[in-house]
mmCIF file of the N, C-alpha and C atoms, coordinates in Angstrom:
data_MODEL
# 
_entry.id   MODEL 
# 
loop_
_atom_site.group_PDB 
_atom_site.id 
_atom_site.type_symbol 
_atom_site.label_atom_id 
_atom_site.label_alt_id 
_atom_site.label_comp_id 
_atom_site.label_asym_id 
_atom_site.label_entity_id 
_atom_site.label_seq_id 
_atom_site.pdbx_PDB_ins_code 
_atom_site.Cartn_x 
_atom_site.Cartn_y 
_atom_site.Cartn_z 
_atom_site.occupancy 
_atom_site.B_iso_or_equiv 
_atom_site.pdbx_formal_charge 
_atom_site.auth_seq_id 
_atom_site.auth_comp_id 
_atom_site.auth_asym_id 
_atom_site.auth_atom_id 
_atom_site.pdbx_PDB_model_num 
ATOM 1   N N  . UNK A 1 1  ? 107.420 113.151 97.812  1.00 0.00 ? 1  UNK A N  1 
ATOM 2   C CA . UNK A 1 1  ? 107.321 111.721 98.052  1.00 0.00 ? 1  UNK A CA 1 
ATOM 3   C C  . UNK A 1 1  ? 106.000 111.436 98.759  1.00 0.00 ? 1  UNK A C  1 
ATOM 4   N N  . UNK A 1 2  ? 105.257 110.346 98.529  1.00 0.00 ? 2  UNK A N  1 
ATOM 5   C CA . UNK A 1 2  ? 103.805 110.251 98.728  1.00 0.00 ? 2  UNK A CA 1 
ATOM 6   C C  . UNK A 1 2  ? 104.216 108.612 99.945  1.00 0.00 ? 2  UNK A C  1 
ATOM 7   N N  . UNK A 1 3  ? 103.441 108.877 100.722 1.00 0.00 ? 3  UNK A N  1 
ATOM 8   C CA . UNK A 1 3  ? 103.876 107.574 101.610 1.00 0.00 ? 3  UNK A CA 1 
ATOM 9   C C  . UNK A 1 3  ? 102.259 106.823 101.625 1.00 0.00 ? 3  UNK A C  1 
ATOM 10  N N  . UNK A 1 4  ? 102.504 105.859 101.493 1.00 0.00 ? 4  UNK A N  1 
ATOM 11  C CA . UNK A 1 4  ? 100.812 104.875 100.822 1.00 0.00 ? 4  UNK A CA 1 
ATOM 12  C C  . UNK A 1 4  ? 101.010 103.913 102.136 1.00 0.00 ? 4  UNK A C  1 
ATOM 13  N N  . UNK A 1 5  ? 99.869  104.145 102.995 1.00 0.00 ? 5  UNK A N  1 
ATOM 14  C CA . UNK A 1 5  ? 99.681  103.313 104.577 1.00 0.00 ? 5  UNK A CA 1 
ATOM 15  C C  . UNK A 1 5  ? 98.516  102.383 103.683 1.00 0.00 ? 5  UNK A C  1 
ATOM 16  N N  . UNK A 1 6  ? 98.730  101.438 104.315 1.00 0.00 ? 6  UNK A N  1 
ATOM 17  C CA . UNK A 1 6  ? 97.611  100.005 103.937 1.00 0.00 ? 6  UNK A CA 1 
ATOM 18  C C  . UNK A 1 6  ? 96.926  99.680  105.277 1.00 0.00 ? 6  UNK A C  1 
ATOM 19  N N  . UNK A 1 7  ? 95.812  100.152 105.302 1.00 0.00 ? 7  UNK A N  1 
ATOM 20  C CA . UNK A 1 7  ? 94.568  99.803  106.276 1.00 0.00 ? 7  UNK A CA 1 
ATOM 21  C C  . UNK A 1 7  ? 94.096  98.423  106.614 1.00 0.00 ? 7  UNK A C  1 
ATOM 22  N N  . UNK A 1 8  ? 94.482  97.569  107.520 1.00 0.00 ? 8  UNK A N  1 
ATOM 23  C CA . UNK A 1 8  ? 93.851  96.245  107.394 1.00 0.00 ? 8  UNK A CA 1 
ATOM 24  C C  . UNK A 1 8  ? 92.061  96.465  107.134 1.00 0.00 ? 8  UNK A C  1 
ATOM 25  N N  . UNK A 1 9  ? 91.809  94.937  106.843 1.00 0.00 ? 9  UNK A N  1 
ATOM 26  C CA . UNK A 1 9  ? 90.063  95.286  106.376 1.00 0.00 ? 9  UNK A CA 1 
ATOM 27  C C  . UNK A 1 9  ? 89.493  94.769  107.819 1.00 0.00 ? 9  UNK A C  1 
ATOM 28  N N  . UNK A 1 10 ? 88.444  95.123  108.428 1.00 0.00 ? 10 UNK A N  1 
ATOM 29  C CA . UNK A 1 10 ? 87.824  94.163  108.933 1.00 0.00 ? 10 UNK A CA 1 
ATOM 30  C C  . UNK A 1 10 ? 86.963  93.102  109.157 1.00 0.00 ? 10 UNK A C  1 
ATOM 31  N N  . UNK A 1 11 ? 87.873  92.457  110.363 1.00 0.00 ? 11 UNK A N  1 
ATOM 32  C CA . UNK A 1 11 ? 86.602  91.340  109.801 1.00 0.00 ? 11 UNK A CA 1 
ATOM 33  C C  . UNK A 1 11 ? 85.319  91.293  110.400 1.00 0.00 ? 11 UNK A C  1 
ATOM 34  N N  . UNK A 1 12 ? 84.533  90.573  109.862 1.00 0.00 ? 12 UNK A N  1 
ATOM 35  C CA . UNK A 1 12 ? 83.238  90.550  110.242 1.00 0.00 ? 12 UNK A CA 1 
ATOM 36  C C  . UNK A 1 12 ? 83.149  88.957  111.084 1.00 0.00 ? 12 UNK A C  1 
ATOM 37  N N  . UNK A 1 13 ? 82.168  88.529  112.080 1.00 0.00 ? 13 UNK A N  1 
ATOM 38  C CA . UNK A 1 13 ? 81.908  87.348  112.895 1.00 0.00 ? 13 UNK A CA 1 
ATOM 39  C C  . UNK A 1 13 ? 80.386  87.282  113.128 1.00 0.00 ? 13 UNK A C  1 
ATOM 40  N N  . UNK A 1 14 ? 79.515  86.450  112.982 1.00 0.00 ? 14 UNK A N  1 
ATOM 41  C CA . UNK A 1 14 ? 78.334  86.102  113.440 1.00 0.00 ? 14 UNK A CA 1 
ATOM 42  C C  . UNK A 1 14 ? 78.166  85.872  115.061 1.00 0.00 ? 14 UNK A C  1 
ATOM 43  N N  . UNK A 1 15 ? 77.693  86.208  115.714 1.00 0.00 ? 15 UNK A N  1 
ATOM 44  C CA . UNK A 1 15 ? 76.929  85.831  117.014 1.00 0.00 ? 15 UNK A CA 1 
ATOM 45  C C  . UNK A 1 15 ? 75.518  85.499  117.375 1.00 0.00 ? 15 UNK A C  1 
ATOM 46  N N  . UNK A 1 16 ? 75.544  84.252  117.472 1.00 0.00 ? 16 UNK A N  1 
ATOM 47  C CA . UNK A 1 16 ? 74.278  83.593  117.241 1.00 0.00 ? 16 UNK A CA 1 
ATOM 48  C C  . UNK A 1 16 ? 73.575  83.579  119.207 1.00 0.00 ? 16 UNK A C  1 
ATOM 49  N N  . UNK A 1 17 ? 72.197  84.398  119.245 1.00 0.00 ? 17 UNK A N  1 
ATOM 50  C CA . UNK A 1 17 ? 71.850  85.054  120.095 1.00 0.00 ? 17 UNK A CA 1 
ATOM 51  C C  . UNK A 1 17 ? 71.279  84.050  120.802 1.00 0.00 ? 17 UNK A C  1 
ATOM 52  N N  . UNK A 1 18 ? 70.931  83.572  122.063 1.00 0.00 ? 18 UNK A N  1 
ATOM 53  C CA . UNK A 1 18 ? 70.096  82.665  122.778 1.00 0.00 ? 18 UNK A CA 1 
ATOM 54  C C  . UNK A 1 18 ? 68.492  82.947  122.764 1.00 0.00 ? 18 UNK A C  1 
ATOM 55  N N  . UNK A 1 19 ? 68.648  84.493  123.429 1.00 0.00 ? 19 UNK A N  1 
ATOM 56  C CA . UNK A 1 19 ? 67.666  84.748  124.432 1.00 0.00 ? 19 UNK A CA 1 
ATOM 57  C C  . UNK A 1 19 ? 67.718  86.194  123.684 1.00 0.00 ? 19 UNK A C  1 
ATOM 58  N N  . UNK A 1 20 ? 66.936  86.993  124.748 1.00 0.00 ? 20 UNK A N  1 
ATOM 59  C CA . UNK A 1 20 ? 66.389  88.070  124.292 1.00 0.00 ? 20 UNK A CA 1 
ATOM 60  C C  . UNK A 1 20 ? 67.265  89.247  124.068 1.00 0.00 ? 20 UNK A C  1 
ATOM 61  N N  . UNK A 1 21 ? 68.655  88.861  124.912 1.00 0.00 ? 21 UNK A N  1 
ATOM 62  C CA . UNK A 1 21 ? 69.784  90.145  125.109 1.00 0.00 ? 21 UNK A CA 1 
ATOM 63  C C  . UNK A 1 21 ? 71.461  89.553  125.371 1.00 0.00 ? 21 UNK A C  1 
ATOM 64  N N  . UNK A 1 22 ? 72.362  90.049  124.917 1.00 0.00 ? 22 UNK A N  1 
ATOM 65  C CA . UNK A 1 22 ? 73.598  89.510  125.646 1.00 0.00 ? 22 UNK A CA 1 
ATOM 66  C C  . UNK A 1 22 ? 74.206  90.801  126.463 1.00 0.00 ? 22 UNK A C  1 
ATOM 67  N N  . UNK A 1 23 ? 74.418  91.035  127.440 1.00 0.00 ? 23 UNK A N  1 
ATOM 68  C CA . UNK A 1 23 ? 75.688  91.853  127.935 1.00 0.00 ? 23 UNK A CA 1 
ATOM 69  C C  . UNK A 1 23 ? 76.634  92.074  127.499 1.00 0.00 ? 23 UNK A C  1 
ATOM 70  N N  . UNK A 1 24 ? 76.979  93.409  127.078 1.00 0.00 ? 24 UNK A N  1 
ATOM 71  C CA . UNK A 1 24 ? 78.441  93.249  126.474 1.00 0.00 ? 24 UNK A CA 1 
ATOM 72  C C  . UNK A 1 24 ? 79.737  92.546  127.208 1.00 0.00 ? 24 UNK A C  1 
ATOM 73  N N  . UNK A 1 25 ? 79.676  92.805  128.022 1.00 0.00 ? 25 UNK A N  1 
ATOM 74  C CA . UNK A 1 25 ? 80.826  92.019  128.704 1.00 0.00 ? 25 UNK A CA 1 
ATOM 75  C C  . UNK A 1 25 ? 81.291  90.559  128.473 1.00 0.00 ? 25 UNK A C  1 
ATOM 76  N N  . UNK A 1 26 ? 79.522  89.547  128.174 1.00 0.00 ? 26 UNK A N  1 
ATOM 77  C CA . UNK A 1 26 ? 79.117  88.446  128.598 1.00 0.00 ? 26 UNK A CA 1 
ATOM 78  C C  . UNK A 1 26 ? 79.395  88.087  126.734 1.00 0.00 ? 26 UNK A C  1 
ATOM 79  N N  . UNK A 1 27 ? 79.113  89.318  125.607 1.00 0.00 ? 27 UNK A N  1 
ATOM 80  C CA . UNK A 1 27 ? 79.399  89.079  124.507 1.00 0.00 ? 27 UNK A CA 1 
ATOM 81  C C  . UNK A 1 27 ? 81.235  88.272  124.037 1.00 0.00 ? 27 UNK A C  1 
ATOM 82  N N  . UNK A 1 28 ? 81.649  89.417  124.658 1.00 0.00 ? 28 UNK A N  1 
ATOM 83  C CA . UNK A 1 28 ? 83.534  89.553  124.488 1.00 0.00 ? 28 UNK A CA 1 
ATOM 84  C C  . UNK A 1 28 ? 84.042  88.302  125.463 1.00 0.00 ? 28 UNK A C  1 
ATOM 85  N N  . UNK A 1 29 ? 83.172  87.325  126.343 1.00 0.00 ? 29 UNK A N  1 
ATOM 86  C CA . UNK A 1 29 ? 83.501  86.463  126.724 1.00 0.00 ? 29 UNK A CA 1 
ATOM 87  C C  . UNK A 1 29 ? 83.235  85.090  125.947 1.00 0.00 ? 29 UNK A C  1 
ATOM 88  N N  . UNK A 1 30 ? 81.856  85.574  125.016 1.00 0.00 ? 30 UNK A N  1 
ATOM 89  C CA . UNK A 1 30 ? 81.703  84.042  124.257 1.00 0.00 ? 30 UNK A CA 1 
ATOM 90  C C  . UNK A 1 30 ? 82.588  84.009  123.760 1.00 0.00 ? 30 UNK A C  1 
ATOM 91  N N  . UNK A 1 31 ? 82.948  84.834  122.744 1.00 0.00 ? 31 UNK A N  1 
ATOM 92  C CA . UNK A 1 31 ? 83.563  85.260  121.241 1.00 0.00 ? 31 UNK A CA 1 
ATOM 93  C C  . UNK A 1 31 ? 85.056  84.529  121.647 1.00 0.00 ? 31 UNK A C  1 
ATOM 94  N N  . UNK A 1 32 ? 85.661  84.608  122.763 1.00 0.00 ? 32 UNK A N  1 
ATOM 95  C CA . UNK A 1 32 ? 86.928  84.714  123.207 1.00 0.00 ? 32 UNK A CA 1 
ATOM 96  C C  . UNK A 1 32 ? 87.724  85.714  123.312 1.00 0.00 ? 32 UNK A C  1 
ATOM 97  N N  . UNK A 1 33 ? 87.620  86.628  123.027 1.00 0.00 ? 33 UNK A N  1 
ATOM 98  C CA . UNK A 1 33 ? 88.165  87.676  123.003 1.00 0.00 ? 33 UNK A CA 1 
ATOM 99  C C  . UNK A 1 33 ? 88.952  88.063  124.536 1.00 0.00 ? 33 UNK A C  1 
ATOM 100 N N  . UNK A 1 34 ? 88.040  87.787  125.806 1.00 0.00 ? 34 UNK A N  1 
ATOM 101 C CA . UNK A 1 34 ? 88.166  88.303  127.023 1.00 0.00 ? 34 UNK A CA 1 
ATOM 102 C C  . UNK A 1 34 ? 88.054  86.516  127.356 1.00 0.00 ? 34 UNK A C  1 
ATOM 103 N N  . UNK A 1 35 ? 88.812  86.169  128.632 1.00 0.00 ? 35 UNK A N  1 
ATOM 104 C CA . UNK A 1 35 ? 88.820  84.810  129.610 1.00 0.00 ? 35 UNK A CA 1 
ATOM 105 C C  . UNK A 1 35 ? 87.596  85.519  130.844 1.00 0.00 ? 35 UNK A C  1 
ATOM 106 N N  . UNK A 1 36 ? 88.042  86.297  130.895 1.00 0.00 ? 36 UNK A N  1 
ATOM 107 C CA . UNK A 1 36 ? 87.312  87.293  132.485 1.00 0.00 ? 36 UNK A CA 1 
ATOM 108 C C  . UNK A 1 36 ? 86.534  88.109  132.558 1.00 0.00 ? 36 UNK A C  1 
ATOM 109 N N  . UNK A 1 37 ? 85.545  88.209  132.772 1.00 0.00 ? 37 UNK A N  1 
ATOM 110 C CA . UNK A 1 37 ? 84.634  89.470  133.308 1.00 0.00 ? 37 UNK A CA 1 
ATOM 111 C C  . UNK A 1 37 ? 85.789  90.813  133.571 1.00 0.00 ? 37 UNK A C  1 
ATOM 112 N N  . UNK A 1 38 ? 86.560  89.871  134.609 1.00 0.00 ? 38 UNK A N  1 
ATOM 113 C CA . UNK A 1 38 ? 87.634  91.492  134.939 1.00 0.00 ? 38 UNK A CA 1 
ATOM 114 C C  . UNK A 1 38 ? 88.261  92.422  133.675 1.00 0.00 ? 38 UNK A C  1 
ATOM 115 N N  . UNK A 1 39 ? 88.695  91.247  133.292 1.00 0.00 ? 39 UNK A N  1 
ATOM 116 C CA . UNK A 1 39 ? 89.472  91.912  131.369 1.00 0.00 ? 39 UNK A CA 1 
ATOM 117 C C  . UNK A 1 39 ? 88.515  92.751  130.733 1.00 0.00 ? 39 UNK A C  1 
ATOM 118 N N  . UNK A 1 40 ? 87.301  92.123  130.475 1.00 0.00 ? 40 UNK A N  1 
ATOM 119 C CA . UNK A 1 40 ? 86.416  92.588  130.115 1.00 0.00 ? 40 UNK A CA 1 
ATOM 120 C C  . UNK A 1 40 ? 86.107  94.027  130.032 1.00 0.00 ? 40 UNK A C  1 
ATOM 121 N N  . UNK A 1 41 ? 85.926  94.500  131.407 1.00 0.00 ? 41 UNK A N  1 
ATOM 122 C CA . UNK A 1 41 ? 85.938  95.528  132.258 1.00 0.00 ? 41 UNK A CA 1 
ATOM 123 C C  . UNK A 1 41 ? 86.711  96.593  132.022 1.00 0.00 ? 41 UNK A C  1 
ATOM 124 N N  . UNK A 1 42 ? 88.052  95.771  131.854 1.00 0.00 ? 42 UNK A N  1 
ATOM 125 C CA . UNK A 1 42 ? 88.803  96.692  131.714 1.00 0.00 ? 42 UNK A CA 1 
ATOM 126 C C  . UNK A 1 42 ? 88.775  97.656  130.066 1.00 0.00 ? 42 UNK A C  1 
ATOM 127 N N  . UNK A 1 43 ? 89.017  96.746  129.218 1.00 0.00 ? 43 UNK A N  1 
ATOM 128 C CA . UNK A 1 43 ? 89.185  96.671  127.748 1.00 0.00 ? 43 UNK A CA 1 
ATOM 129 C C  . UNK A 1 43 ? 87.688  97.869  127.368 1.00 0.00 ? 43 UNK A C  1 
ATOM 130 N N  . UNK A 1 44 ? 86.551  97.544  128.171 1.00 0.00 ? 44 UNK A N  1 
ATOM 131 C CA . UNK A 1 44 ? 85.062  98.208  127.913 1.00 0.00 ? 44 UNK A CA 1 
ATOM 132 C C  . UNK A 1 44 ? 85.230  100.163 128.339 1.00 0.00 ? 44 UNK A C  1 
ATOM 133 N N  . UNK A 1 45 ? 85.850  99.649  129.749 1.00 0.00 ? 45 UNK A N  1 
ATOM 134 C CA . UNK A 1 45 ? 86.163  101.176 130.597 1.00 0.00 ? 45 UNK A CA 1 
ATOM 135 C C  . UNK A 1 45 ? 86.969  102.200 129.969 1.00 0.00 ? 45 UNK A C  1 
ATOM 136 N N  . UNK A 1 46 ? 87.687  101.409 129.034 1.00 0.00 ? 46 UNK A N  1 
ATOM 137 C CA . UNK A 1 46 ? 89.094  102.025 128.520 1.00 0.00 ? 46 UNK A CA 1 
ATOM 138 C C  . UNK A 1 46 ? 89.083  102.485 127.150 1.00 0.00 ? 46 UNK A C  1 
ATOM 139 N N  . UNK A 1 47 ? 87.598  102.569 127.006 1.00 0.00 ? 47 UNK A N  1 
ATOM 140 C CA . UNK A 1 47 ? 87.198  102.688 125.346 1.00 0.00 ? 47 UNK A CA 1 
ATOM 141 C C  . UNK A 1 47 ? 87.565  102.381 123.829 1.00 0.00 ? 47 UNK A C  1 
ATOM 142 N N  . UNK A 1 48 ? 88.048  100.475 124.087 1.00 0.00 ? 48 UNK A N  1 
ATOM 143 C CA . UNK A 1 48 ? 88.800  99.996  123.470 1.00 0.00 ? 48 UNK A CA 1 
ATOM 144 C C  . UNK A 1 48 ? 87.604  99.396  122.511 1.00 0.00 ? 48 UNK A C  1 
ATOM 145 N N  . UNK A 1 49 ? 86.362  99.159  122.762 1.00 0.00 ? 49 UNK A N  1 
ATOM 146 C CA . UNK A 1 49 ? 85.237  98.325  122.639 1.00 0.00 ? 49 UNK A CA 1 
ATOM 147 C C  . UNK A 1 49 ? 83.791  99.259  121.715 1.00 0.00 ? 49 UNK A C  1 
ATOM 148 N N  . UNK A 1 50 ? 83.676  99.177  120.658 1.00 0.00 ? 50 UNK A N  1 
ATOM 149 C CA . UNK A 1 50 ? 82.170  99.984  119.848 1.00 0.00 ? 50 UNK A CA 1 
ATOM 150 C C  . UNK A 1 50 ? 80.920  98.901  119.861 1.00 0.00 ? 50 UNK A C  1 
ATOM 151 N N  . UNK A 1 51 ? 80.304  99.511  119.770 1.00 0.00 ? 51 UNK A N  1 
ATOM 152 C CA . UNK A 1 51 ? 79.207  99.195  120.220 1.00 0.00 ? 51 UNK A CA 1 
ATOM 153 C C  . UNK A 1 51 ? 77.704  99.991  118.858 1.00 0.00 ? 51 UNK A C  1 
ATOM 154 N N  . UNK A 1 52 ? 77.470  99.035  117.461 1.00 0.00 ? 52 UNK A N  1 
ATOM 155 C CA . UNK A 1 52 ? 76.916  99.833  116.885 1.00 0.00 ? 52 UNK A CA 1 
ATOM 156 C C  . UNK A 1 52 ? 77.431  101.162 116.076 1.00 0.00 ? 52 UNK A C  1 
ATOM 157 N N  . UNK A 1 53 ? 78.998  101.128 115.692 1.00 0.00 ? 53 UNK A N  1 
ATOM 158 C CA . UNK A 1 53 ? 79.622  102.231 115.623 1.00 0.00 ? 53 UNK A CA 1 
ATOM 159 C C  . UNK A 1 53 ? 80.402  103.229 116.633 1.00 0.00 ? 53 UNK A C  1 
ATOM 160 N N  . UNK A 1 54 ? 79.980  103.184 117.653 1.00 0.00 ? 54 UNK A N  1 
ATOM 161 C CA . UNK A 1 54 ? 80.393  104.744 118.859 1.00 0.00 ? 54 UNK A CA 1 
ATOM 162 C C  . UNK A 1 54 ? 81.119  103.570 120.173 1.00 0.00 ? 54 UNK A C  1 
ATOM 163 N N  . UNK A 1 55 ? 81.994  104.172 120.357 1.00 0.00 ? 55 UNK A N  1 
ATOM 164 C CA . UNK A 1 55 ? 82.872  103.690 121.497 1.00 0.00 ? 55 UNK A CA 1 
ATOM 165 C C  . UNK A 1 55 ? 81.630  103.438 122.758 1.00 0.00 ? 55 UNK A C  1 
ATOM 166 N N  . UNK A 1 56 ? 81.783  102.592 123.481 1.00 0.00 ? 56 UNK A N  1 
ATOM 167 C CA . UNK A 1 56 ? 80.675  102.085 124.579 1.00 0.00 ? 56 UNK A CA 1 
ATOM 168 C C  . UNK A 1 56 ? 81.423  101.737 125.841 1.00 0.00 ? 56 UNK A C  1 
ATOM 169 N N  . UNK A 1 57 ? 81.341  102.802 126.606 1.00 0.00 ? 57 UNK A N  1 
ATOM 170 C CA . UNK A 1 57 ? 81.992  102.168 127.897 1.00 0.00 ? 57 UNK A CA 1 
ATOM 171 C C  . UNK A 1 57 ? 81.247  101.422 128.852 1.00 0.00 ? 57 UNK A C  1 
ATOM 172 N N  . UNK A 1 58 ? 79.760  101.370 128.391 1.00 0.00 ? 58 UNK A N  1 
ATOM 173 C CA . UNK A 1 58 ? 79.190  100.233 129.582 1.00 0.00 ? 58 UNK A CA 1 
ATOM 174 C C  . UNK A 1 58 ? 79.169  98.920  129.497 1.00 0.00 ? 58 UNK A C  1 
ATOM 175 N N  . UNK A 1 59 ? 79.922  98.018  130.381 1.00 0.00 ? 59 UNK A N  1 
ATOM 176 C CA . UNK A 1 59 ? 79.719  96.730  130.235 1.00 0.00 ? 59 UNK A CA 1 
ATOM 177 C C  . UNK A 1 59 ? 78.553  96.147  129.970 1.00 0.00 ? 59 UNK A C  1 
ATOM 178 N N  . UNK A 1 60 ? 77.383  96.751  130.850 1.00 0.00 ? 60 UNK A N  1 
ATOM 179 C CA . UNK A 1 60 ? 76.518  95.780  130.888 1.00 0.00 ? 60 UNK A CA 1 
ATOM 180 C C  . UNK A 1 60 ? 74.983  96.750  129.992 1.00 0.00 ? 60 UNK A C  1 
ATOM 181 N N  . UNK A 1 61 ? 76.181  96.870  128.472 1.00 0.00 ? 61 UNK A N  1 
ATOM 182 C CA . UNK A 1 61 ? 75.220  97.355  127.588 1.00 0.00 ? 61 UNK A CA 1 
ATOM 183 C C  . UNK A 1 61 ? 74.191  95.674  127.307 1.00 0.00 ? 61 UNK A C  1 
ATOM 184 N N  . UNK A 1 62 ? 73.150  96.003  126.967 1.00 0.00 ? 62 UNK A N  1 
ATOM 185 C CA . UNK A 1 62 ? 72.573  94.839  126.479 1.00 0.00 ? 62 UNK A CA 1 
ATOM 186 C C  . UNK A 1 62 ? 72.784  95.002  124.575 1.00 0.00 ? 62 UNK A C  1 
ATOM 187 N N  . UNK A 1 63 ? 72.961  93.943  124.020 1.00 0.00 ? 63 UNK A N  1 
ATOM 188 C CA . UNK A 1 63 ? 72.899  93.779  122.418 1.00 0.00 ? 63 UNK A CA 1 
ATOM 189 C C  . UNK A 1 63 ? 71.748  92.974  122.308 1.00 0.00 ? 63 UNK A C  1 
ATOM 190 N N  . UNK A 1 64 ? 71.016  93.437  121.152 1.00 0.00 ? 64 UNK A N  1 
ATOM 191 C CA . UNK A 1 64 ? 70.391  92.953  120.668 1.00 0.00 ? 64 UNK A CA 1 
ATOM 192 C C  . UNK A 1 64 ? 70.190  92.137  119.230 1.00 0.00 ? 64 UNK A C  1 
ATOM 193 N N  . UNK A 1 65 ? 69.682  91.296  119.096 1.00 0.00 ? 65 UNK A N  1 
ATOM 194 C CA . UNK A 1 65 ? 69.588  90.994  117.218 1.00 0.00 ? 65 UNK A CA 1 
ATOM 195 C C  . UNK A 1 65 ? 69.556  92.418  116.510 1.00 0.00 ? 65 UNK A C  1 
ATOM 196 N N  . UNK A 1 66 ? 70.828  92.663  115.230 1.00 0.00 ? 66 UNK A N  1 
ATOM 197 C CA . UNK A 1 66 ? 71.346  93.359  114.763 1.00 0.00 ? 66 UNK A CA 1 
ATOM 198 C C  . UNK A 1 66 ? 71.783  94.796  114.901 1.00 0.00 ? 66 UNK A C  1 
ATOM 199 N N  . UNK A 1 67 ? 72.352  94.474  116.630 1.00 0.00 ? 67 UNK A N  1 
ATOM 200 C CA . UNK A 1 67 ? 73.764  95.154  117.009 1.00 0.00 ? 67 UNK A CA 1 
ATOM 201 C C  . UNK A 1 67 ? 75.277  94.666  116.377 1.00 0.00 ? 67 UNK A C  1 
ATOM 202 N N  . UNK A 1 68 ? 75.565  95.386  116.395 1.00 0.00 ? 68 UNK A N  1 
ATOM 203 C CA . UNK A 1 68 ? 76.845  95.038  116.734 1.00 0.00 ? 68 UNK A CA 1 
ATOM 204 C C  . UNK A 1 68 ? 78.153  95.745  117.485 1.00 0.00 ? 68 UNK A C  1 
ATOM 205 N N  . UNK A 1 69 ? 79.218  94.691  117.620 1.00 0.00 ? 69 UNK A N  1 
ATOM 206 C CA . UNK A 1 69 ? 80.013  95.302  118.655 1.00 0.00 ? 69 UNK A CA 1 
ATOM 207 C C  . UNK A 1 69 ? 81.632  94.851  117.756 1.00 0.00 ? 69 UNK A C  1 
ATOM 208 N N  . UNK A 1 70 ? 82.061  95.679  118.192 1.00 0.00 ? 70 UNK A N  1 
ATOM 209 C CA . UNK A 1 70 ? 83.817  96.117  117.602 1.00 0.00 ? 70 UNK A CA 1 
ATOM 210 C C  . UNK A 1 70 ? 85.050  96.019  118.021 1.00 0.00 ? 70 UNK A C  1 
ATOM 211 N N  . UNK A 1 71 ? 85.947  94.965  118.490 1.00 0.00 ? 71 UNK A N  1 
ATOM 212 C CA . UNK A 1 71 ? 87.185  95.347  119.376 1.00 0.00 ? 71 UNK A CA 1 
ATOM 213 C C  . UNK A 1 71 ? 88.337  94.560  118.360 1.00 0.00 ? 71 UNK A C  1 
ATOM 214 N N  . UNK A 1 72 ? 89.094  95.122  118.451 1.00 0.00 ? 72 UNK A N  1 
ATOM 215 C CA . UNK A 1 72 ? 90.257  94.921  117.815 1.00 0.00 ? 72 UNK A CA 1 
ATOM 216 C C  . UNK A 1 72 ? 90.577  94.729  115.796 1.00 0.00 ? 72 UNK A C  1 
ATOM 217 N N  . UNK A 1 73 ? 89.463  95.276  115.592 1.00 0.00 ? 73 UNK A N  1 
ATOM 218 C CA . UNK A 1 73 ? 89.302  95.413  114.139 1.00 0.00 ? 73 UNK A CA 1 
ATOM 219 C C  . UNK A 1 73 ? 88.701  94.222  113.683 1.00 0.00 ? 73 UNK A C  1 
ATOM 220 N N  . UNK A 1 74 ? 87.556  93.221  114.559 1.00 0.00 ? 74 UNK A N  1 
ATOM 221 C CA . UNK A 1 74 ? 87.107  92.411  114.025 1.00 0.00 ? 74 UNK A CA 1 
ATOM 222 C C  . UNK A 1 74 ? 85.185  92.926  115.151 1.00 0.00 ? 74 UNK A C  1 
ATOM 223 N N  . UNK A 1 75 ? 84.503  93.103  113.708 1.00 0.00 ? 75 UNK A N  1 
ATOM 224 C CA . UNK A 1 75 ? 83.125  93.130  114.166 1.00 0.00 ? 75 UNK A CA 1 
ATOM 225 C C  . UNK A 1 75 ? 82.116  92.246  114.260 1.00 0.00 ? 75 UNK A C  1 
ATOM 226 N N  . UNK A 1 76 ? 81.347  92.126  115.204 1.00 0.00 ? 76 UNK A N  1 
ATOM 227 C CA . UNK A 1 76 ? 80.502  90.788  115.936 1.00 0.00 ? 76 UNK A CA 1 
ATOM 228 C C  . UNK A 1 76 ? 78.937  91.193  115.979 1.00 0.00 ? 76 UNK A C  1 
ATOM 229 N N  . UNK A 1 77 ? 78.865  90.716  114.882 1.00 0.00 ? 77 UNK A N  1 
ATOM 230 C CA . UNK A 1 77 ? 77.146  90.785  114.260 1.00 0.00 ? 77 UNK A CA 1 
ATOM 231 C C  . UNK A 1 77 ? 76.270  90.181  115.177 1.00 0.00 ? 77 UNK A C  1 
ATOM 232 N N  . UNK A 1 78 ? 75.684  90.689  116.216 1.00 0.00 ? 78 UNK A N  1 
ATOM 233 C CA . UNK A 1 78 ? 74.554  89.828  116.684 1.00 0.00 ? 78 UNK A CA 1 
ATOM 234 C C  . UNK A 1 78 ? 73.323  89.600  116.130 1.00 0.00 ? 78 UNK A C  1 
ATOM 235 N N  . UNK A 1 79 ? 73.035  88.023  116.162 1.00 0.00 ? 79 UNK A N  1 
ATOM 236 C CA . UNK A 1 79 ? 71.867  87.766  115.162 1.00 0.00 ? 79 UNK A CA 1 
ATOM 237 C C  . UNK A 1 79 ? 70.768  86.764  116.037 1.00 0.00 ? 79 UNK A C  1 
# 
């Protein structure tokens, strides 16, 4: 008997950049994802959060135009 798992797809989101850099932390707060810096923190520390592909535990990674960052199976194109 063959058991067939179905992978959700992910999604993809634009993040439209101000300035020269966002903080990750400061990213997962536009988006909504996080209300708090603290959440933030937590969710980042806990290696819930990619960053470019590879798990990123520093909050205060900077992103740049065409990073991107990963939490919960939806990815956030910075542009």
């Amino acid at each position: 008997m063959k058991i067939r798992v179905k992978v959700a797809e992910k999604k993809q989101q634009d993040f439209e950049l101000k300035g020269e850099y966002i903080r990750l932390d400061d990213l997962l707060k536009n988006v909504g994802v996080v209300n708090t810096g603290g959440h933030a923190k937590i969710i980042i520390q806990d290696g819930e959060v990619k960053v470019n592909g590879e798990i990123c535990t520093m909050r205060g990674k900077k992103l740049r135009s065409g990073d991107t960052a990963e939490f919960e199976r939806v990815i956030y194109n910075v542009k």
